[in-house]
C-alpha positions as CSV (number, residue, x, y, z in Angstrom):
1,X,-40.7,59.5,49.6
2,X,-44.1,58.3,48.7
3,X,-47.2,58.1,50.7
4,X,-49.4,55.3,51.5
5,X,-52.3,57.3,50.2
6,X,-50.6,57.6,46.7
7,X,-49.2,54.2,46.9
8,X,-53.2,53.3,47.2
9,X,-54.3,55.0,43.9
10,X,-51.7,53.3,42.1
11,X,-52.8,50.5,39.6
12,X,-51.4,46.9,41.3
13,X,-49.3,46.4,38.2
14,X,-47.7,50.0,38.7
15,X,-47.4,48.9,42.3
16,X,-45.4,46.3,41.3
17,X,-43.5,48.3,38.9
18,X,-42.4,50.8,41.4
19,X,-41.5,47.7,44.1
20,X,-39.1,46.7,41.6
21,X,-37.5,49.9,40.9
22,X,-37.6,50.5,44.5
23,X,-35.4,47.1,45.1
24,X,-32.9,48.0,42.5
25,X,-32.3,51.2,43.6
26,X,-31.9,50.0,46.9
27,X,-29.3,47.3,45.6
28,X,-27.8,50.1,43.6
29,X,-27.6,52.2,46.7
30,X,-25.6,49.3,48.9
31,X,-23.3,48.7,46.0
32,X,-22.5,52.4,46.2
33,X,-22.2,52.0,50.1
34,X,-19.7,49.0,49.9
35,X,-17.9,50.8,46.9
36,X,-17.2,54.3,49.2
37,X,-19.6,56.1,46.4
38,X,-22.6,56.8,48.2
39,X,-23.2,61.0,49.5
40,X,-26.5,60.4,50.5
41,X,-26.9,57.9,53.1
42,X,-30.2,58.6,54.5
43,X,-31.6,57.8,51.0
44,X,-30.8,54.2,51.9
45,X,-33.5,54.2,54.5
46,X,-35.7,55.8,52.9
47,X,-36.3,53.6,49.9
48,X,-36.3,50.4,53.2
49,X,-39.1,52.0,53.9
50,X,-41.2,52.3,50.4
51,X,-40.2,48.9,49.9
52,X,-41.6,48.1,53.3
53,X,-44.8,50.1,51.9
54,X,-44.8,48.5,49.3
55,X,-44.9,45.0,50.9
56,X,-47.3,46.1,53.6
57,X,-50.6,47.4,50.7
58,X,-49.5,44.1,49.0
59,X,-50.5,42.2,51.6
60,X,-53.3,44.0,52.5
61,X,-54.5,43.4,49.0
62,X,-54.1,39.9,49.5
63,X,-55.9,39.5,52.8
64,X,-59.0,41.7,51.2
65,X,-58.9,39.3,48.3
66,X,-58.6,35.8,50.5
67,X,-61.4,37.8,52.9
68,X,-64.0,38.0,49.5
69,X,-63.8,34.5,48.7
């Protein structure tokens, strides 16, 4: 699990990189689910919430930038 403080550091195109990765593992993960292949179900939530992260320093990014013009 990542923080929001290391999310933060992150270069934007890294940030997008890693929302991305985080949105195909989580469609991995629910294929695994519906397939009866999963063991660790809790890793589902989990990467919801990075994603959700993810999303949420996106959008403060764009309010900062909308904010500056």
């Amino acid at each position: 699990m990542t923080k929001a403080t290391e999310l933060r550091s992150l270069d934007p195109v890294d940030r997008v990189q890693k929302l991305a990765d985080a949105r195909q593992e989580l469609f991995n993960l629910r294929f695994q689910l519906a397939t009866g292949r999963l063991d660790n179900v809790s890793r589902i939530r989990e990467v919801r919430r990075e994603v959700a992260r993810l999303l949420t320093l996106r959008r403060e990014q764009d309010l900062t930038e909308s904010e500056e013009q």
